[in-house]
C-alpha positions, -999 to +999 in steps of 0.1 A: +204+360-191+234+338-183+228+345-144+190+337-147+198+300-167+224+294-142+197+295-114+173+272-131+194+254-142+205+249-103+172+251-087+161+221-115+193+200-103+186+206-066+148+192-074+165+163-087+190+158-056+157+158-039+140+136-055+171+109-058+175+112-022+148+115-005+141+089+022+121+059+007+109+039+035+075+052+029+072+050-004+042+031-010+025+059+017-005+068-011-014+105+011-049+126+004-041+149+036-036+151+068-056+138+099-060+159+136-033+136+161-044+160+186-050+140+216-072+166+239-074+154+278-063+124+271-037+114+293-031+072+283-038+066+251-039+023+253-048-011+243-088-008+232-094+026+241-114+041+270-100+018+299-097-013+279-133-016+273-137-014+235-159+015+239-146+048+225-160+083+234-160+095+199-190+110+186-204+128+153-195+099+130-211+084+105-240+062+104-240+045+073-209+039+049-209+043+014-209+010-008-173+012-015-166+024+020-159+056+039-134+083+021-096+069+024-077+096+035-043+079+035-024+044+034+010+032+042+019-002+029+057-004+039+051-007+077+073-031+097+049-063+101+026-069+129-008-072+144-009-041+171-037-019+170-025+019+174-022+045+197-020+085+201+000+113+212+029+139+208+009+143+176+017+112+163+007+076+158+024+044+175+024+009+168+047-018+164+063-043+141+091-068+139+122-072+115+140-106+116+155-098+156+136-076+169+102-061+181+100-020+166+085+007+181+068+025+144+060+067+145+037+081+119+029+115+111-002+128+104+003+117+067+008+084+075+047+086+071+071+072+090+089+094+115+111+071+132+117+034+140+133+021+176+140-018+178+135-026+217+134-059+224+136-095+205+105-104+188+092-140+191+108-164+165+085-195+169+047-196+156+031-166+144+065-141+151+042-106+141+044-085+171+012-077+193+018-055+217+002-022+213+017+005+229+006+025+258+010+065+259+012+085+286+027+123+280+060+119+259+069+084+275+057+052+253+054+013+271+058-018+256+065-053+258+082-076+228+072-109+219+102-126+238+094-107+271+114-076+268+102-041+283+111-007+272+101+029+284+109+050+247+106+089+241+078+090+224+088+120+206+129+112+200+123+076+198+151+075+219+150+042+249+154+057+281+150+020+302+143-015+292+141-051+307+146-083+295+114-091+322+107-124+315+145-137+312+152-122+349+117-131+368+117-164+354+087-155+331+076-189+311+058-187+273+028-204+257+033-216+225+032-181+204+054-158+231+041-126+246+014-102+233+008-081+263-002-044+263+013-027+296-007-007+316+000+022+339-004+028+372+003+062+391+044+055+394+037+018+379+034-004+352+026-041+352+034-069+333+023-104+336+057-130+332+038-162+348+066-188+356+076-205+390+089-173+403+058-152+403+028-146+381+029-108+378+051-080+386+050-044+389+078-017+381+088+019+383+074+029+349+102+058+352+131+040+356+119-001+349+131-012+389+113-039+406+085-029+430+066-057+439+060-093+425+031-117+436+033-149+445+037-176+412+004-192+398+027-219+385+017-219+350+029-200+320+020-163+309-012-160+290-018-138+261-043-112+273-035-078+287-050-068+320-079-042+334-078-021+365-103-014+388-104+016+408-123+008+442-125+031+471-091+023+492-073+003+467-070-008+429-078-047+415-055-060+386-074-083+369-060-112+342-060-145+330-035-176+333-037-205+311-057-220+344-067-190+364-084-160+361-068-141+391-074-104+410-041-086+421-043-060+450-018-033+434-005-020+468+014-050+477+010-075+450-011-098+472-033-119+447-070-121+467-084-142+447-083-166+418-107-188+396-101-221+378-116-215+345-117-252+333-130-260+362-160-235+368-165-242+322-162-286+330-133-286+315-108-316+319-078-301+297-069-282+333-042-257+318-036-269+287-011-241+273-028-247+237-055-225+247-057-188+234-065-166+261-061-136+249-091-114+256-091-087+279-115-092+310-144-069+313-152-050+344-191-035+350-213-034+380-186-054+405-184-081+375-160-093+353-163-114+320-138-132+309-141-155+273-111-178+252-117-194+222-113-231+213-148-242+224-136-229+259-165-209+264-172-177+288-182-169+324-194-140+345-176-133+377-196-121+405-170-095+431-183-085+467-163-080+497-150-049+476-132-070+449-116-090+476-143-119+469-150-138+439-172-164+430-189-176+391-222-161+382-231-178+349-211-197+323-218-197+285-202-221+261-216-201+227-195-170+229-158-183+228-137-154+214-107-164+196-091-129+200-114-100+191-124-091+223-159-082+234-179-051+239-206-046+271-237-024+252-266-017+273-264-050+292-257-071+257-224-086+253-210-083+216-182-108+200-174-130+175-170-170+186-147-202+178-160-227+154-128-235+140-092-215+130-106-202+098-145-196+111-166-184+137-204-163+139-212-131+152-229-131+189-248-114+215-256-125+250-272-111+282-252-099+308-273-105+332-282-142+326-257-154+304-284-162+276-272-165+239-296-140+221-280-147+187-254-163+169-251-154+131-226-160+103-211-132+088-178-140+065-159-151+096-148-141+131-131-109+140-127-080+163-152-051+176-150-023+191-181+005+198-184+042+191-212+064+190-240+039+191-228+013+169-204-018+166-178-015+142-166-052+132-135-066+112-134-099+098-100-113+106-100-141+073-110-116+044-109-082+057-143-066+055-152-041+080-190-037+090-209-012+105-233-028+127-265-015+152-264-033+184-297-053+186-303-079+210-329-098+189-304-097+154-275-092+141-281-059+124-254-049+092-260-019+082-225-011+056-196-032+051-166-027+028-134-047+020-095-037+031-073-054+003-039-036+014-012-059+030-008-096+039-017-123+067-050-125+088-063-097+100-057-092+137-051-057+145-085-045+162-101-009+147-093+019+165-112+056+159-093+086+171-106+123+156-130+109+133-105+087+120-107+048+118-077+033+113-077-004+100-046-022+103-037-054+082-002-068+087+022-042+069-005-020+058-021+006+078-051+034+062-071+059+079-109+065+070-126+097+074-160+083+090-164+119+103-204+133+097-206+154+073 
């Protein structure tokens, strides 16, 4: 009998020891399971999903929402703060965040809890300091750039840092007025990263062991905030970004840039390069076009490419869908955004691909981001935090469910991302993961 209380008694103390030590940098995760991180045949997982269109492959999800919103399977409030949207792999999620020095690589299990944190590189300390980058998977090997222009290669399952740069302080890379918020992309044996500046505009390194390959010539004008898209031709790949003046094409096997457009210019703009622009959308590539948008009444034009890419000249410019930085979808020859009226407002869009033709411009609490799966446009309202479910519909703006995130602080900037059946909204330090899965 003395043996037996002796045990319980020691089993009840080491429940205790547990319980007084356990780690409690998640404890505001509120958990109601666990969701699949599998990540299939899915070899990048990257800045809005299926080659930076906006467009995910997930199917079998819901088409309407219930009025207080799909089921919350978990939510982590205790995140290090930042705007990133997340990424997959290793069975686990990735984003990042900032302390008072530095830019953080985050790891979440499938419960939302944190795994591991790696500081990488030193966060941007003027305006708007959240970090933005989201980072880029590819096998056990995780990208990303910090606000002040730092690069890092980390093991995405150690969180170790097997390489990193300070980029921008050795190429000369200049800043806009709220840093860097780049999302790197990978090439083969490459990565690329945008450092404008008088030295060059763009660079490319090993992505296995961060060493120089090429560098193109300098566009003479800062780094922008957008993250580039690749197209694949026949006998070579175009990089594609924007400059605070430029919208630019980048022939990856040397670095030669083959073409470039003034923006201001082609839009009747006089401000030519003003660095108070936010040009932060990622370009669009379909059918040997590209779209590229800003917002601040800066307006949006079409790009036509022949000569293989090597050629480009403006198709059509539209100065009603100016987005801020929610990025655009392409739906069966519709663009989708949200435009500029002012910092705290902007109406839902849609306009032709073809012509350029607003088809509608609604109000719907305020400007956000969008992404597509599955046959409809998932939207976030960046000033209050609602999420709608919309039908794309050239002739209205469609809502079909909406519901409201209240967890965490700031605007919300983090575009939605669905992975498994899973959206996950992000709001500064808060993070939760919906089960929009079809019953």
């Amino acid at each position: 009998m003395i043996i037996l209380s002796l045990v319980v008694v020691g089993v009840i103390g080491y429940v205790i020891f547990l319980l007084l030590f356990q780690d409690t940098s998640t404890s505001s995760v509120s958990s109601g399971g666990e969701v699949d991180l599998s990540s299939g045949n899915q070899k990048i997982s990257e800045w809005r999903e299926e080659e930076r269109t906006g467009i995910s492959a997930e199917k079998g999800l819901l088409e309407s929402w219930p009025s207080e919103g799909p089921k919350l399977i978990w939510s982590n409030g205790e995140l290090p703060k930042g705007h990133s949207s997340v990424t997959f792999g290793n069975n686990t999620i990735y984003l990042t965040g900032n302390d008072d020095q530095n830019d953080i690589l985050v790891a979440l299990d499938g419960y939302g809890k944190i795994k591991w944190q790696t500081p990488y590189g030193r966060m941007w300390k003027a305006s708007h300091p959240e970090s933005r980058c989201t980072p880029t998977v590819e096998g056990d090997k995780v990208y990303v750039s910090s606000g002040a222009g730092d690069l890092a290669c980390i093991d995405g399952i150690t969180g170790s840092i097997i390489w990193s740069v300070k980029a921008s302080e050795i190429y000369k890379g200049t800043f806009g007025s709220w840093g860097i918020a780049e999302s790197l992309i990978i090439d083969g044996e490459k990565i690329y990263y945008s450092t404008g500046g008088p030295e060059t505009m763009t660079i490319a390194l090993n992505k296995m062991t961060g060493e120089l390959i090429w560098k193109t010539e300098s566009l003479n004008v800062p780094a922008s905030y957008s993250s580039p898209v690749l197209i694949d031709y026949n006998d070579y790949k175009l990089l594609v970004n924007v400059s605070p003046i430029f919208v630019y094409g980048v022939d990856v096997t040397d670095g030669t840039i083959v073409w470039k457009i003034n923006h201001h210019k082609a839009l009747g703009k006089s401000n030519d390069g003003d660095d108070g622009q936010i040009l932060c959308v990622t370009p669009v590539f379909h059918d040997n076009k590209i779209y590229f948008t800003g917002g601040y009444n800066h307006g949006s034009i079409l790009i036509d490419l022949t000569e293989n890419g090597r050629e480009a000249s403006v198709k059509w410019t539209n100065t009603d869908l100016d987005v801020h930085h929610g990025g655009v979808v392409l739906v069966d020859g519709y663009i989708y955004g949200a435009n500029w009226l002012n910092n705290g407002n902007g109406n839902w869009c849609c306009v032709d691909w073809n012509t350029g033709k607003t088809m509608w411009d609604e109000h719907w609490k305020c400007k956000g981001s969008m992404i597509f799966a599955d046959g409809m446009l998932y939207i976030y309202d960046e000033k209050t935090g609602f999420a709608g479910l919309v039908r794309p519909n050239p002739e209205k703006f469609e809502l079909v469910s909406n519901f409201r995130v209240r967890a965490g602080s700031g605007p919300y900037w983090a575009h939605p991302v669905i992975h498994n059946g899973i959206l996950y909204l992000r709001h500064g330090e808060a993070l939760l993961a919906y089960d929009i899965r079809e019953k």
